[in-house]
C-alpha positions as CSV (number, residue, x, y, z in Angstrom):
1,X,3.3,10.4,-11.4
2,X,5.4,7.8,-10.1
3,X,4.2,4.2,-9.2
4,X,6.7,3.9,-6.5
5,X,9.1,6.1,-4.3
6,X,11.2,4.7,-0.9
7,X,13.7,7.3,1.2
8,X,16.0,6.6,3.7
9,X,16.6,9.2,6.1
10,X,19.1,8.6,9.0
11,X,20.0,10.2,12.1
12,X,22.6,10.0,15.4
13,X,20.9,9.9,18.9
14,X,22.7,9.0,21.7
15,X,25.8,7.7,19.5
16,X,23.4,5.4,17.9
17,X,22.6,5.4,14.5
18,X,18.7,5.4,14.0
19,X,17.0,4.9,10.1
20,X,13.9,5.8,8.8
21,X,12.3,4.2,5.5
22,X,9.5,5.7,3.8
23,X,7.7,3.6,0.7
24,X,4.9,4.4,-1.2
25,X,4.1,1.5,-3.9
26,X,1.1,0.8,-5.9
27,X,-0.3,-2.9,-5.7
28,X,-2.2,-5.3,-7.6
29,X,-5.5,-4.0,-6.9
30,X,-4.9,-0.4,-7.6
31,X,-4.6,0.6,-4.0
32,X,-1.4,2.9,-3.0
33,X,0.4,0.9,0.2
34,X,2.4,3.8,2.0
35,X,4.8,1.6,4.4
36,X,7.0,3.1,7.7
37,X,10.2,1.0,8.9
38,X,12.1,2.4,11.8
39,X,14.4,1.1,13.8
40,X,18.6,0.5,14.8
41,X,21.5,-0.2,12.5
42,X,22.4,-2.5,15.1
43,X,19.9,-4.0,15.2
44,X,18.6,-6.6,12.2
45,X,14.8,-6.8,12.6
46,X,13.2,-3.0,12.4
47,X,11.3,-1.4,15.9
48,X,8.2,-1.6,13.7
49,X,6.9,-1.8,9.8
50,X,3.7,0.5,9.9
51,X,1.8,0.1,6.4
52,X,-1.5,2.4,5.7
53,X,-3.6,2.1,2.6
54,X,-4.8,4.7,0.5
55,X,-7.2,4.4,-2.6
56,X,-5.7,6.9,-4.3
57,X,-2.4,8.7,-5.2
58,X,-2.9,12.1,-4.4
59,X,-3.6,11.4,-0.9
60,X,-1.1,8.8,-0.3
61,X,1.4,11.0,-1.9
62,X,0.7,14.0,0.6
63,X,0.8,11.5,3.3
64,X,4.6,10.8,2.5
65,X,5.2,14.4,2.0
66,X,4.0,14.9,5.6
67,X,5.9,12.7,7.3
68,X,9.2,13.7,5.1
69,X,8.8,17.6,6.1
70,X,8.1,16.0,10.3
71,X,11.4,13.7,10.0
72,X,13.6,16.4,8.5
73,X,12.0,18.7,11.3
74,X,13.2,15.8,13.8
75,X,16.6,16.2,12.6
76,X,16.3,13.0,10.2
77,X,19.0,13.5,6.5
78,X,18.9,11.6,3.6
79,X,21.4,9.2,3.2
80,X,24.7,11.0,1.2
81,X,24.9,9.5,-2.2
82,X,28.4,9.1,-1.5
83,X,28.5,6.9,0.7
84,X,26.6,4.3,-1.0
85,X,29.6,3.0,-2.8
């Protein structure tokens, strides 16, 4: 089990690029913060930061598992390793 996981999954609509950031981190009082950033590339403040609270992993981690499998359904990639250099 992982304290901590954050994915980046982009996609084109309308000849704009359009990012989606998923976050799951544990904080100081045990609780699992599961945090949602979408928004432009053109843009430098996000549409919106969503953050939910869970008290436990299990649940938090099926949340972000969720939302993963309804972005890729949405057309949403990961970011290509490759062009990160």
């Amino acid at each position: 089990m992982q304290s901590s996981y954050r994915i980046t999954l982009f996609r084109e609509v309308n000849h704009k690029i359009r990012y989606y950031k998923l976050a799951l981190m544990l904080n100081l009082f045990g609780e699992y913060i599961f945090t949602k950033e979408y928004g432009s590339l053109k843009r430098a403040k996000p549409t919106r930061v969503i953050e939910e609270y869970y008290e436990s992993y299990k649940p938090a981690y099926q949340h972000l598992q969720n939302k993963l499998q309804e972005k890729y359904k949405r057309g949403y990639k990961k970011l290509n390793p490759a062009f990160t250099k």
